[in-house]
C-alpha positions in Angstrom: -106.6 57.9 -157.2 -106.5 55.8 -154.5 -108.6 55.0 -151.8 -108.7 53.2 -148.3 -110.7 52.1 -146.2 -111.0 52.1 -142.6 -111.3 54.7 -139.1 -109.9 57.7 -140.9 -109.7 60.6 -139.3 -106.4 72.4 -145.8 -104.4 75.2 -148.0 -104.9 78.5 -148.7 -107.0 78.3 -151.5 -109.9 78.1 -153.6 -110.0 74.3 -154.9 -111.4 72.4 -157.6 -111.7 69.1 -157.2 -112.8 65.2 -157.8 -113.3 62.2 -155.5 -113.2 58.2 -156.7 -114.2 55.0 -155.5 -117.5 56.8 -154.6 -118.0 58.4 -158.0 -118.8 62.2 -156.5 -117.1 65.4 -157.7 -116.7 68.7 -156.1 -115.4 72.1 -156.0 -114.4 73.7 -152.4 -112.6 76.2 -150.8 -110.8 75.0 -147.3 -109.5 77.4 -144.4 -105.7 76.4 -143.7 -104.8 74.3 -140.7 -101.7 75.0 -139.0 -99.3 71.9 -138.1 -98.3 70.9 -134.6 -94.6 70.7 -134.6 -91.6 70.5 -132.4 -89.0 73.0 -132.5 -89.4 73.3 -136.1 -89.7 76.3 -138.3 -92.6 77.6 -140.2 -90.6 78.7 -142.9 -89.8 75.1 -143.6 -93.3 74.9 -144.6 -96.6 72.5 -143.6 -95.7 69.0 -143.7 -98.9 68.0 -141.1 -102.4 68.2 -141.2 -104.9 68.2 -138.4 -108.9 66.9 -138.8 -110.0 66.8 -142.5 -112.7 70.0 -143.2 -116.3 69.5 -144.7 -116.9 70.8 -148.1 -120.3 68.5 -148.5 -122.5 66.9 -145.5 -126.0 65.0 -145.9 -127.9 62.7 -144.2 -126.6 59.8 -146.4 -122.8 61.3 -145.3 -119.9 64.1 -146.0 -116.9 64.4 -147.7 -114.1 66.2 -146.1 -110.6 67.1 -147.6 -107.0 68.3 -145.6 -106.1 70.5 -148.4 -107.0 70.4 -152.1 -102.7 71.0 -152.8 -100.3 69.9 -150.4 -98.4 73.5 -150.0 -94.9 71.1 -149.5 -95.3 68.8 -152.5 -97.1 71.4 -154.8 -93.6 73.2 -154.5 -92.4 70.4 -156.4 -94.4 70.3 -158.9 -97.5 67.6 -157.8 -101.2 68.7 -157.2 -102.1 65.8 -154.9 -106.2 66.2 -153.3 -106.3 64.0 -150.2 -109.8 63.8 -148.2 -111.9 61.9 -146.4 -115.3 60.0 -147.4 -117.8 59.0 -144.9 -121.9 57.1 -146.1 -123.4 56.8 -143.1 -126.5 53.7 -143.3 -128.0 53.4 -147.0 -125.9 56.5 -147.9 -125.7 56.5 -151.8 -122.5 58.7 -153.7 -123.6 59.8 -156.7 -121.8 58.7 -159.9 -119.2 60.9 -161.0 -115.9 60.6 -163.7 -113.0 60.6 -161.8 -109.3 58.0 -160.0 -108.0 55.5 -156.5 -109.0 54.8 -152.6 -108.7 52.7 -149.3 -111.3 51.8 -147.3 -111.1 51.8 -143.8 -114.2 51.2 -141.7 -116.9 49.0 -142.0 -117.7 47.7 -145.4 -119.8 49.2 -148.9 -120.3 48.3 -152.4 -118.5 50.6 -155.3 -119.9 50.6 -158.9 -117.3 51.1 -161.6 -118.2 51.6 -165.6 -115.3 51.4 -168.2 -115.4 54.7 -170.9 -116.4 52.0 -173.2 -119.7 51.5 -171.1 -118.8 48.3 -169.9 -119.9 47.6 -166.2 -116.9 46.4 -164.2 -119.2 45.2 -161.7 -120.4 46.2 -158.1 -118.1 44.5 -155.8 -117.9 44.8 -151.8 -114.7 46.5 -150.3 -114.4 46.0 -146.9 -111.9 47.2 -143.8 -108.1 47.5 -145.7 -109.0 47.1 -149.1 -107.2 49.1 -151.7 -109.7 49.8 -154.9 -108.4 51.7 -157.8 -110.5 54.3 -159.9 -108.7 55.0 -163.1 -109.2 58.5 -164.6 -112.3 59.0 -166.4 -114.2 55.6 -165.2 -117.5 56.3 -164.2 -117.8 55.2 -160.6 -120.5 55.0 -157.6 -121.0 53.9 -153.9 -123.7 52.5 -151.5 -123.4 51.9 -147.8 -125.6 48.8 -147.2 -124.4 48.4 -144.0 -126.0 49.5 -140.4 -122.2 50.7 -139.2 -121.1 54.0 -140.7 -118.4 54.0 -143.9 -115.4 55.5 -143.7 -112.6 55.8 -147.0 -109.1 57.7 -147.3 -109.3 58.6 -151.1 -106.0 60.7 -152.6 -106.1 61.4 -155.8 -103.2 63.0 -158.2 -103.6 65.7 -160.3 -100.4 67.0 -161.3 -100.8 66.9 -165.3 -103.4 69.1 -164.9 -101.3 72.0 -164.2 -102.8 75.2 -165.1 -106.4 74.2 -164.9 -108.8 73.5 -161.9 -109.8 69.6 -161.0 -113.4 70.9 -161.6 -112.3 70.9 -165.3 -110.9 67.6 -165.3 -113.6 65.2 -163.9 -117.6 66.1 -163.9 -120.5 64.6 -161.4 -123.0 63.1 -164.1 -126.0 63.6 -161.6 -127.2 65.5 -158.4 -128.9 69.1 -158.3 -127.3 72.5 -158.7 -126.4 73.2 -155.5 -125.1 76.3 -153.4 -121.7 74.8 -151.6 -120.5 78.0 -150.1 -117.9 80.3 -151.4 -119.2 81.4 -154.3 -119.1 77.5 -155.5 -121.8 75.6 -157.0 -121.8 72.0 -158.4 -124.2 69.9 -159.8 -124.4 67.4 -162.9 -122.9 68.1 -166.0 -126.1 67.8 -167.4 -127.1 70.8 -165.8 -124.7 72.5 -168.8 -126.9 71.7 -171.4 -130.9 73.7 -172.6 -133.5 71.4 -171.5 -134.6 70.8 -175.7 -131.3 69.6 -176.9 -130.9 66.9 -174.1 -135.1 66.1 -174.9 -133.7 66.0 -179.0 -131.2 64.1 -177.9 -132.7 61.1 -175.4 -135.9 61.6 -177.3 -138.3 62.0 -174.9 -140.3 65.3 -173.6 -138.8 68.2 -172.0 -140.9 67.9 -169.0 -139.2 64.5 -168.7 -135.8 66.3 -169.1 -136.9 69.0 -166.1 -137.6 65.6 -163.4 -134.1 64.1 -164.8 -132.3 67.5 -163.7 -134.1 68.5 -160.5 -135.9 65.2 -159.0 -132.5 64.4 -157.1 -132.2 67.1 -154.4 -128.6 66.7 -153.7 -125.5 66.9 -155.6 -122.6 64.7 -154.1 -124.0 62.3 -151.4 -127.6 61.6 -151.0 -129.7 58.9 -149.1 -131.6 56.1 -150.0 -134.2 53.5 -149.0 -133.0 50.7 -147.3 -135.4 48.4 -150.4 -133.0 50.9 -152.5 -130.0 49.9 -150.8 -130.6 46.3 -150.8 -131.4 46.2 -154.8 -128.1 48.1 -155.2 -126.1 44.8 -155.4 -128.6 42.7 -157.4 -127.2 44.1 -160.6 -126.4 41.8 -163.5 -122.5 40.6 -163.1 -120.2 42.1 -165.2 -118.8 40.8 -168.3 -115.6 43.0 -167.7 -113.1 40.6 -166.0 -110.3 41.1 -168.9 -110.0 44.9 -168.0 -108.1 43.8 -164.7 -108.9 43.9 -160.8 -109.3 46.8 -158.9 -109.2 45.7 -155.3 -106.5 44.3 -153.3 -106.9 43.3 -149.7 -103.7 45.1 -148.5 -104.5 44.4 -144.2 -105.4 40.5 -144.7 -102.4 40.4 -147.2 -99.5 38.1 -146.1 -96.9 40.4 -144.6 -93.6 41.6 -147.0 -92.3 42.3 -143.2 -93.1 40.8 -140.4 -90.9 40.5 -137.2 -90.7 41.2 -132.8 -90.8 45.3 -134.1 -94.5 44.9 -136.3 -95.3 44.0 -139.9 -95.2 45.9 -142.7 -97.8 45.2 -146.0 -97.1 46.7 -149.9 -99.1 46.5 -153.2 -97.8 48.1 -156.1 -98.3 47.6 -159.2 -96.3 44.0 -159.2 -99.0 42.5 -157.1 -101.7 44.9 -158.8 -101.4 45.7 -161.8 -104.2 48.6 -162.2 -102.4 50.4 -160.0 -100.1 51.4 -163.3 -102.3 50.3 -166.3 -105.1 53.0 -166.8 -102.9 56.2 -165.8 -103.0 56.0 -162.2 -99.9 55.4 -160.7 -100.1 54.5 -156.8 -98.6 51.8 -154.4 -99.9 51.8 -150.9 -98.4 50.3 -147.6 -100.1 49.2 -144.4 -97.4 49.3 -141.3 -98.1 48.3 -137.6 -95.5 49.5 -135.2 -95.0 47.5 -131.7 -94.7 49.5 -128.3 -91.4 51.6 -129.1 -90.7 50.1 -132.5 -89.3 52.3 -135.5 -90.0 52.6 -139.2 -86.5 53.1 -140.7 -85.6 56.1 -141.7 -85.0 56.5 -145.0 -86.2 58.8 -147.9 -87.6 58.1 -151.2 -86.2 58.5 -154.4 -89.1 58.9 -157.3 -92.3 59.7 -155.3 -94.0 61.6 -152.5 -95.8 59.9 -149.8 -99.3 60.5 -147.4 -99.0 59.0 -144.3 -102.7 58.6 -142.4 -102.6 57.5 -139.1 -105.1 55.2 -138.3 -104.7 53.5 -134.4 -102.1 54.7 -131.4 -99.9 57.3 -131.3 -95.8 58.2 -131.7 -93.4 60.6 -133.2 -92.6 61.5 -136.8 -89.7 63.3 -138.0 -88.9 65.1 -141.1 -85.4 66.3 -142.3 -85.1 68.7 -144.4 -82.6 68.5 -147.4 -80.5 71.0 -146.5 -79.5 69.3 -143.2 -82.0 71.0 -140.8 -85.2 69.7 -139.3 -88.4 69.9 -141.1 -90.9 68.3 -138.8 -90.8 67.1 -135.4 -94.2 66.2 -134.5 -96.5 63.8 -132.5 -98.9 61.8 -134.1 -102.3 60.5 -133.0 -105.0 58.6 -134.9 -106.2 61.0 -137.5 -103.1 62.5 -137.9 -102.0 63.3 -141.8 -98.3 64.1 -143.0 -96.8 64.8 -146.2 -93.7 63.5 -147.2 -91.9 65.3 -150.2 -89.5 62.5 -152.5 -85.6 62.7 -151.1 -87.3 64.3 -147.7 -85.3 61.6 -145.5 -87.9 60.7 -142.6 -88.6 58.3 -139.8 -91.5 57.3 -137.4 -91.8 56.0 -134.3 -94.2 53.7 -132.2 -94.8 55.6 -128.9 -93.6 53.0 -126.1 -97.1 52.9 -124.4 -99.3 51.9 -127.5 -98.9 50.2 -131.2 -99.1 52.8 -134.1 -100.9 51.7 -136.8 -100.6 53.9 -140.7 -101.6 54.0 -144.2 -98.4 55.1 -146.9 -99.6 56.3 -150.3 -96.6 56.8 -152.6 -97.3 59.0 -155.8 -95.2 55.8 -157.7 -96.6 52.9 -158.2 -93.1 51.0 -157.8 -91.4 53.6 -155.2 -87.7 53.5 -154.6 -86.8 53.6 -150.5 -83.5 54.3 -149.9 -82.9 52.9 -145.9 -80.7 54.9 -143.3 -80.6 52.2 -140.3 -81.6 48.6 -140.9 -80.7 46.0 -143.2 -79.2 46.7 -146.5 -79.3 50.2 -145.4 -77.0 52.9 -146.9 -74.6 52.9 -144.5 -74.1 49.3 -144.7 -74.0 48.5 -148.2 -71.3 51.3 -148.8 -67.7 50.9 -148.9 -66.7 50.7 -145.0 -63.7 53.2 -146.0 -66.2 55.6 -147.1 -68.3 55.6 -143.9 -65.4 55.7 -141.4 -63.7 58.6 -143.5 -66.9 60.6 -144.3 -68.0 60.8 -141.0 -64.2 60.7 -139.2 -65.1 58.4 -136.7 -62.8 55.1 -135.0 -63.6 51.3 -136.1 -65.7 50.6 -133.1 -67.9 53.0 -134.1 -67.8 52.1 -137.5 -68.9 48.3 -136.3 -71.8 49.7 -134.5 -73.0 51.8 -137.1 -72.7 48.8 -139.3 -73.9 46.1 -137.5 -76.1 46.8 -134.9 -79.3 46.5 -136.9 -78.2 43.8 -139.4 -81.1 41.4 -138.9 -83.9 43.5 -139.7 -85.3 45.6 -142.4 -87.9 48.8 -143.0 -89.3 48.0 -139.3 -87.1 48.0 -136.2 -88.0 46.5 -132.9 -87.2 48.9 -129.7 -83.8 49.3 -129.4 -82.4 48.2 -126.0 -79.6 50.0 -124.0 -76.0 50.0 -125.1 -75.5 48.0 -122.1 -77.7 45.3 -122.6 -77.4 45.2 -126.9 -75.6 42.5 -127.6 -74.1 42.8 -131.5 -76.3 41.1 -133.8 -75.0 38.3 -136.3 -74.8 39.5 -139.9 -76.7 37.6 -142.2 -76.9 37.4 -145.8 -81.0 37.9 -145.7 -82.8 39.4 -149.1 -85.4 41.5 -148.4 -88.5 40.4 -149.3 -89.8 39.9 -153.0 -90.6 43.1 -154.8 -89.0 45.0 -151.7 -85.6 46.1 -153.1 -86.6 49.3 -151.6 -89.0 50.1 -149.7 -91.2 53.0 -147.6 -91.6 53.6 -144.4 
């Protein structure tokens, strides 16, 4: 799973489901929300989501979720859970067994336990970090902070075809608790009589009943700020050899950078936990300029979640079959789903920046480019181009050409009578960026 952190901002039916870098689990039902498109058809499906729903809220903070399957990329095959995490001051997560994240406001500190029962530390993730959860790691999270926490988790569930995410990750404390819909959660301990788990930690049962029913809540809860502060005077960890697990992916030195934005990439060449343990994630950070595009393009072995997270443009989905899937304007908040060999493109409205978050279900993802260099068009054959689309040699230059000196982000285009033809230049793209998304 993965999950980010900073201002972040639902299907049909019932869900089961498992959060990660905050260690909580839980099973909800979300009301659908409709997208806001452009001259698009709702046969071709929902590709965008609106404001995530609550399916837990306490005073120590609420998890919220857009849709426990994304209707477009459950059609092919992948059960991806995409939500929303909030700890408001000394809010405490309750540890759980589940996956990956991105933190996105403010700042807290995520506990994370090996199957082996090694502690892999508590370590502070702060605004653009990536952390990674790998499946069946106990994990756990404490806001320390005054400022409210927010995290993007998404988490992939597609081998578990057949069966509910409530089956395939457990919360191993919090109460039994009503969460609507016929739903109730709690520990895994609450599975068990009361004398087998006394037998079995040897100690009374009446010690057994306080373990099971002190807590009051069952995903999120709220602690003392005494609490809060002893939270991160644990005893370091002796598990550095099992890898890292956060990458700062906003402070990171640019893969892109030029007058249309920069663009930022970890996969698993600059992380490797992003592959290692069964996850298998990369996530971007782009920043669009005033009228600036991200190339269009599709992707060849993942699916993508683009969160919007500062300014506003215009994102565009084409179906395969030649039609449009999406046309649709984006604000902060904003969530769209991007099926693999969906070509799409996004653009930077020409009053403000636009600012987003890319997870790709591939932890190396292949990004075939449409405008730009070493785009499609340009590395084929020039015979093929001119024939295939039966147009003259000027326009053949143009298509070719025009957009030779830059790669996955474009500045603003000028107007045909002021763009002047760029010189070609024999630039590779940036290391580990063969390909690359959006």
């Amino acid at each position: 799973m993965a999950l980010v952190s900073g201002s972040l901002r639902q299907s049909h039916r019932r869900a089961n489901w498992a959060v990660v870098c905050v260690g909580l689990v839980i099973l909800v039902s979300v009301a659908q929300v409709m997208a806001i498109t452009t001259g698009t058809s709702a046969s071709k499906g929902q590709f965008e989501y609106g404001r995530p729903y609550d399916v837990a809220k306490t005073d120590g903070g609420s998890l919220s979720l857009w849709s426990e399957s994304f209707e477009e990329l459950t059609k092919h095959g992948a059960h991806i859970v995409a939500g929303h995490l909030t700890l408001e001051a000394n809010g405490f997560a309750l540890p759980a067994l589940p996956f990956l994240d991105e933190v996105l406001t403010c700042s807290a500190h995520v506990g994370l336990m090996t199957p082996m029962g090694i502690s892999a530390a508590i370590q502070r993730i702060s605004e653009g970090d990536v952390v990674v959860i790998p499946r069946g790691w106990a994990s756990w999270a404490c806001n320390r902070q005054e400022r409210r926490f927010k995290a993007l988790f998404v988490a992939d569930l597609s081998e578990h075809a057949g069966i509910s995410a409530k089956e395939s990750s457990f919360a191993l404390a919090g109460s039994m608790k009503d969460l609507g819909e016929g739903w109730r959660q709690g520990s895994v301990l609450h599975g068990f009589t009361k004398d087998v788990l006394a037998a079995a930690w040897d100690v009374e049962e009446r010690d057994v009943e306080k373990l099971l029913n002190s807590q009051r809540e069952s995903v999120i809860t709220k602690v003392s700020r005494e609490a809060a502060e002893s939270y991160v005077s644990s005893e370091p960890s002796a598990a550095g050899f099992v890898g890292e697990f956060i990458y700062s992916l906003k402070n990171s030195q640019p893969d892109v950078f030029n007058e249309g934005g920069e663009f930022h990439l970890v996969n698993r060449n600059k992380l490797q936990t992003l592959h290692k343990y069964g996850t298998d994630f990369a996530v971007a950070f782009a920043k669009l300029n005033k009228g600036a595009i991200g190339a269009p393009g599709w992707c060849v072995n993942a699916h993508h979640i683009v969160y919007f997270t500062k300014g506003s443009g215009r994102f565009q989905i084409a179906h395969p079959d030649g039609s449009n899937a999406l046309d649709a304007h984006v604000r902060a908040g904003s969530v769209i789903v991007v099926p693999r060999f969906h070509a799409a493109v996004v653009l930077a409205s020409k009053e403000e920046e636009l600012e987003y978050v890319v997870v790709s279900t591939s932890s190396l993802p292949i990004w075939v480019n449409m405008a730009g260099q070493n785009s499609v068009f340009q590395n084929m054959p020039a015979t093929v181009v001119k024939e295939a689309f039966n147009i003259s040699e000027d326009l053949l230059e143009k298509l070719r050409h025009r957009r030779t000196s830059h790669s996955i982000i474009l500045p603003a285009p000028t107007t045909s009578e002021q763009k002047q033809r760029e010189p070609v230049e024999a630039k590779k793209p940036s290391q580990g960026l063969p390909y690359a998304f959006m």
